[in-house]
N, C-alpha and C positions, 0 to 999 in steps of 0.2 A: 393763178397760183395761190396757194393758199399754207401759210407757214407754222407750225403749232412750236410753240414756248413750252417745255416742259417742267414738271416739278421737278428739282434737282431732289434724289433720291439718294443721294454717296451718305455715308457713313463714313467718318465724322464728318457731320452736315455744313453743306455750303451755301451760303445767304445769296446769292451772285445768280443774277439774271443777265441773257444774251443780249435785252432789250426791255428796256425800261420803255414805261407810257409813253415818254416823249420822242423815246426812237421810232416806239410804234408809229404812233401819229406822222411823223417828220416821214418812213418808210410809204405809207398808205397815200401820205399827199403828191410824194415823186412816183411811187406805180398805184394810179388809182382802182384798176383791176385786182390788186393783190388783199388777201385776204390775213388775218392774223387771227390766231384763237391762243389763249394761255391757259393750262391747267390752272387749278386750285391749289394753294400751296399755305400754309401757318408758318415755313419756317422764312419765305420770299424777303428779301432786304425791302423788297415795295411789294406792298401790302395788295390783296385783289381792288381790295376798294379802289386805289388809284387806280387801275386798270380801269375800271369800271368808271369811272369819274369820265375818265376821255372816250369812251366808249368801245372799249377794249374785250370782247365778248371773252368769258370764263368758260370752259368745259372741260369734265374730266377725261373725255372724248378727242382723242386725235388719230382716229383711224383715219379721216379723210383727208389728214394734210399731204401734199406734198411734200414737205421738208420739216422735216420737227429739229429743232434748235436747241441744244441744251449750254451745261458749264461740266460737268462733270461728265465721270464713267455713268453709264444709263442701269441701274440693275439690273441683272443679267431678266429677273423674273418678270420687268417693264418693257420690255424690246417686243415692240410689233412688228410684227412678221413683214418683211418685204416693206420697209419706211425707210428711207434716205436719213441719213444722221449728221449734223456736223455737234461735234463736241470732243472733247483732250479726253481719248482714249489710254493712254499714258501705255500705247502696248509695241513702238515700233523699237525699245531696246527690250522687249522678250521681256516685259515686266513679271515675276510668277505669279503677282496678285491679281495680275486683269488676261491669264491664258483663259478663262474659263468664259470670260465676256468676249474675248475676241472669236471662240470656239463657236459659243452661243449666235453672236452676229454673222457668222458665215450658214451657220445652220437655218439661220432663220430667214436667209437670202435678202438682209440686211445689207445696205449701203452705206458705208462709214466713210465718210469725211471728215479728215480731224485736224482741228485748228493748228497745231503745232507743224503739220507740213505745208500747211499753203504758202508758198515763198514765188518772191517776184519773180523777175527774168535774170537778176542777180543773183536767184538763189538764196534771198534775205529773206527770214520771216515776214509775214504780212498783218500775222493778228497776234496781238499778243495783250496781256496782263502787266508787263515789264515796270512798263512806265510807274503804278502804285503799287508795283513791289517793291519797287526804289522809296518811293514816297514813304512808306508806311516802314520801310526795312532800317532807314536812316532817323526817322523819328524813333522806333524803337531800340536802335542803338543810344543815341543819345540818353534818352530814359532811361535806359542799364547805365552809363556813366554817371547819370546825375544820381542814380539809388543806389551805388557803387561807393562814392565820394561824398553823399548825402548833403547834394548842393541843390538841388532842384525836385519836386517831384510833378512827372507831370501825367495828367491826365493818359490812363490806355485808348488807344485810337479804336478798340474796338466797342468803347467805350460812348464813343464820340460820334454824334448824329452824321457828321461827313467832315470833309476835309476848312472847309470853312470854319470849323465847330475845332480840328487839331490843329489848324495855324494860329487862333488863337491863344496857342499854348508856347509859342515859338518864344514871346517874350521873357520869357522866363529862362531862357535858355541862351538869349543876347543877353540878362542880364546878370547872371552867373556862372555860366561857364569858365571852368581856368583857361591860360592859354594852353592848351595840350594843342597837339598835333594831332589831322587825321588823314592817313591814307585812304585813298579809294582809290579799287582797282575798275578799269570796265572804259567802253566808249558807247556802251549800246542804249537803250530804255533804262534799264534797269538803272544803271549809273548816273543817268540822264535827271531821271525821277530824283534820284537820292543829292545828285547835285541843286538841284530845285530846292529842295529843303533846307541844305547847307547855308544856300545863297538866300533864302528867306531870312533864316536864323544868323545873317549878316557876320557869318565864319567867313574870312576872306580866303582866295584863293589864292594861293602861291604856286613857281613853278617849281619844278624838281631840283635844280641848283638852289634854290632858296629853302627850301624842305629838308633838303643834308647839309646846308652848308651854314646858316641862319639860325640866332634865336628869338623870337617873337614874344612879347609880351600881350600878346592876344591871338584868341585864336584862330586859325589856320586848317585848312585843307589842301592838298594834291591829288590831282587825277594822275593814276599812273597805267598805261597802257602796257600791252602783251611787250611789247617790242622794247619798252624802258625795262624788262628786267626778266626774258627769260635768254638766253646766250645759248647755240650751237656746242655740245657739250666739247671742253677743251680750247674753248675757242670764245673771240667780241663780236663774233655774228651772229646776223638774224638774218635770215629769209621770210619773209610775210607768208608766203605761199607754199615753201618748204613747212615752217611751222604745222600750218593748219593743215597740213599733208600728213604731216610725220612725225608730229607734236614729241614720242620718242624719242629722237636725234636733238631735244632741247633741255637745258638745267638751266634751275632758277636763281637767281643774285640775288632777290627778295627781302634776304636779310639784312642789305645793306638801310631798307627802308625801315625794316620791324627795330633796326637801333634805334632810330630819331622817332618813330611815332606811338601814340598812347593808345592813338584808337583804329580797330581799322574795319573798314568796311567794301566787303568783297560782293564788288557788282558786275564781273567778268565772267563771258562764259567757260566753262571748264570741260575739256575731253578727256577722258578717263588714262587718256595715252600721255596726258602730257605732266611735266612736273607738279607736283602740290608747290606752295610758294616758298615756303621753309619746311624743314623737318624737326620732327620733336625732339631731336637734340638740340636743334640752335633753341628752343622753347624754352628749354632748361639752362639756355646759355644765360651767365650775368648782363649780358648786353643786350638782351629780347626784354623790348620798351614793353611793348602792347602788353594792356591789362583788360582789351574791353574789345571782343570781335563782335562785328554785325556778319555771318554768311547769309545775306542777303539770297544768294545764290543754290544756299542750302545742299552742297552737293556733300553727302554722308560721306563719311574715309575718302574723302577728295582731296580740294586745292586744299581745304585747311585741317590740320590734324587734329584739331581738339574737336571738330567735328564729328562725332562719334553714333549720334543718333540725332532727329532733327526735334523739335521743341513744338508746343499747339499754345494758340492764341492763351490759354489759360495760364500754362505754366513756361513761357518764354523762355527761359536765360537757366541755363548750370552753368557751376563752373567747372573747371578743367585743370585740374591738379599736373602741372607737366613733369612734376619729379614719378609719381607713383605712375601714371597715364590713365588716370580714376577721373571718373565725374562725382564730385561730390554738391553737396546741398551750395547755391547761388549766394556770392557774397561772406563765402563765409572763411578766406583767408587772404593776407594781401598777395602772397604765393601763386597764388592760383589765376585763373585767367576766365572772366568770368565772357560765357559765347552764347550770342541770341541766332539759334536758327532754324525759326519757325519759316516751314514751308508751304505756307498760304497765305502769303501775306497779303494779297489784295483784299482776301475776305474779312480784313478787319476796316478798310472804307467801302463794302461793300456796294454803296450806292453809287456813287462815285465811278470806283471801277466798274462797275455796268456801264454806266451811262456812256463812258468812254468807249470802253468792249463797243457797247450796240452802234456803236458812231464809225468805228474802223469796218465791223462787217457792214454798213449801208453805203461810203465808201467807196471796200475793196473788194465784199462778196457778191453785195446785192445785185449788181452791174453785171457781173460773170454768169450770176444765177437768169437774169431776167432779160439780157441782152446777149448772151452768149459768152461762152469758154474759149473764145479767139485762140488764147495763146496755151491755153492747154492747162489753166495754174490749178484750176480745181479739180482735173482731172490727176494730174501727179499728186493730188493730197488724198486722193481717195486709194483707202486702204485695201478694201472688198467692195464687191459687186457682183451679183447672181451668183453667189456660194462661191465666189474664186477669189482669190487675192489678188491684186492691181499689179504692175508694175510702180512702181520699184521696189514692192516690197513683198517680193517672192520669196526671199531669203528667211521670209518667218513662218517657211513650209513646215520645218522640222518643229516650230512653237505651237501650232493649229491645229496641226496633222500627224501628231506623233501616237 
């Protein structure tokens, strides 16, 4: 088998490879048969040279691979004809930016497999980026509070050679931070990542009776889950299962949190069915604490309303006027509510998240790929095959086919 690494081609550009040198190598050493080639790339987080260093052959040539690997959407005008793809097509909610790559990849009798559906027997994601969205999503909240209150300034992480390079920034942040309060919503990667950083930056953690009930003269964090604060609408129930069924049939109590907290930082995932967590009247209420959102999660006119457009490594944080419902220039009244929701956050440690990334697919893909699809996982992620669309996702006949 032989696997080709491509140049990530997206607009605006992603640093983020599937497989850095060292997965290469660690890959080649467990299937000695297996072959790896990497295109040529100037904008690559790791450089050809390293590639080449371990012996990592370079060509701008991958017609002969079996499976070419990418991070992004593939440009439509890059796609060889009849090549097995896995990479985040971002196309199975009928995205209108990527109908034309998905049109293009059926045409071209293109095999797409895409990381966001390979999910266990649970039904649980298997690959993802989560974990240093977290990571990078709760440092750069933090960061908007310290240049908010002009306590801290710390270093941009995409700034920063890797993660080793932004922890060393964390002191500064045990050693001036007020005691504020920080929610975080989520139990998954994402949350997980951003908990990691909290618990570096030596914020302790409290539980949710202690969060409403307690004041702290240091700071603090709570994890607060689906089930602590969305309510069966008219009603103190929660169904787990109902929920995530019918997300609909739920309303959020949320505001009981946004009274007591300063900061919050939303690392849960969000279905488009179900409630936002407050609404921009309780925003404009006297008793809505939060001055500093991380949406981590970035979902646009979603769980949080001042999310309104999402943010790029460059220009991070507006703020969010809740009387007028304006985005105006960051930082620039106490009023206002200043939201970081840049939605690529991994590619600000982009090494890093590689290195991670190509450790999950050697893992959970490689195994399926080279020993066999026993249980079916990577054939449910596969979108198209020989100009048809897969099940389960025939429903995006009218997206393809229209």
């Amino acid at each position: 088998m032989k696997l080709g690494i491509i140049r990530e081609g997206k607009v605006p550009i992603d640093k983020r490879t599937p497989f850095t040198p060292q997965n290469c190598v660690e890959l080649m050493n467990l299937y000695p048969n297996l072959k790896i080639v990497v295109q040529p790339s100037k904008i690559r987080t790791i450089l050809d040279e390293e590639y080449k260093a371990l012996k990592i052959p370079i060509s701008e040539d991958l017609s002969d691979c079996d499976y070419i690997f990418g991070i992004k959407q593939v440009p439509v005008n890059e796609l060889i004809e009849g090549k097995k793809y896995f990479f985040f097509s971002h196309t199975i909610k009928k995205q209108p930016s990527n109908q034309k790559l998905l049109k293009e990849i059926i045409k071209k009798k293109c095999t797409l497999i895409d990381y966001e559906c390979i999910k266990d027997l649970k039904n649980e994601r298997i690959i993802s980026f989560g974990h240093f969205a977290g990571i990078v999503g709760a440092y750069n909240t933090l960061k908007t509070y310290g240049h908010r209150y002009r306590l801290f300034d710390l270093k941009p992480a995409h700034l920063c050679f890797d993660f080793a390079e932004m922890r060393g920034n964390f002191k500064k942040v045990k050693s001036k931070l007020k005691p504020v309060k920080i929610a975080l919503t989520g139990g998954g990667r994402v949350a997980n990542g951003a908990m990691a950083v909290l618990d570096q930056m030596k914020i302790k953690k409290v539980n949710i009776t202690q969060f409403l009930e307690q004041v702290f003269d240091y700071p603090v964090y709570c994890q607060i889950h689906s089930e602590q604060f969305n309510v069966r609408k008219g009603s103190n129930f929660f169904d787990k299962k109902e929920f995530y069924k019918s997300p609909e049939k739920y309303e959020s109590r949320f505001f009981e949190f946004a009274q007591k907290a300063d900061i919050l930082l939303a690392c849960a995932f969000w279905n488009p069915a179900a409630p936002a967590l407050f609404s921009k009247e309780q925003m404009r209420s006297i008793n809505f604490r939060i001055k500093v959102i991380g949406d981590i999660t970035c979902d646009v006119n979603g769980s949080i309303p001042s999310t309104l457009k999402s943010t790029s490594i460059d220009n991070p944080v507006y703020d969010y006027n809740p009387f007028t419902e304006d985005l105006e220039i960051p930082y620039s009244a106490e009023r206002n509510i200043t939201t970081m929701a840049i939605d690529n956050l991994p590619c600000e440690l982009s090494r890093d998240a590689s290195a991670d990334f190509g450790k999950q697919l050697i893992n959970h893909v490689m195994p399926l790929l080279i020993n066999g699809d026993t249980d079916g996982i990577l054939k449910k992620a596969t979108i198209t095959e020989n100009r048809k669309l897969c099940e389960p996702f025939l429903y995006l006949k009218d997206y393809v086919f229209d």
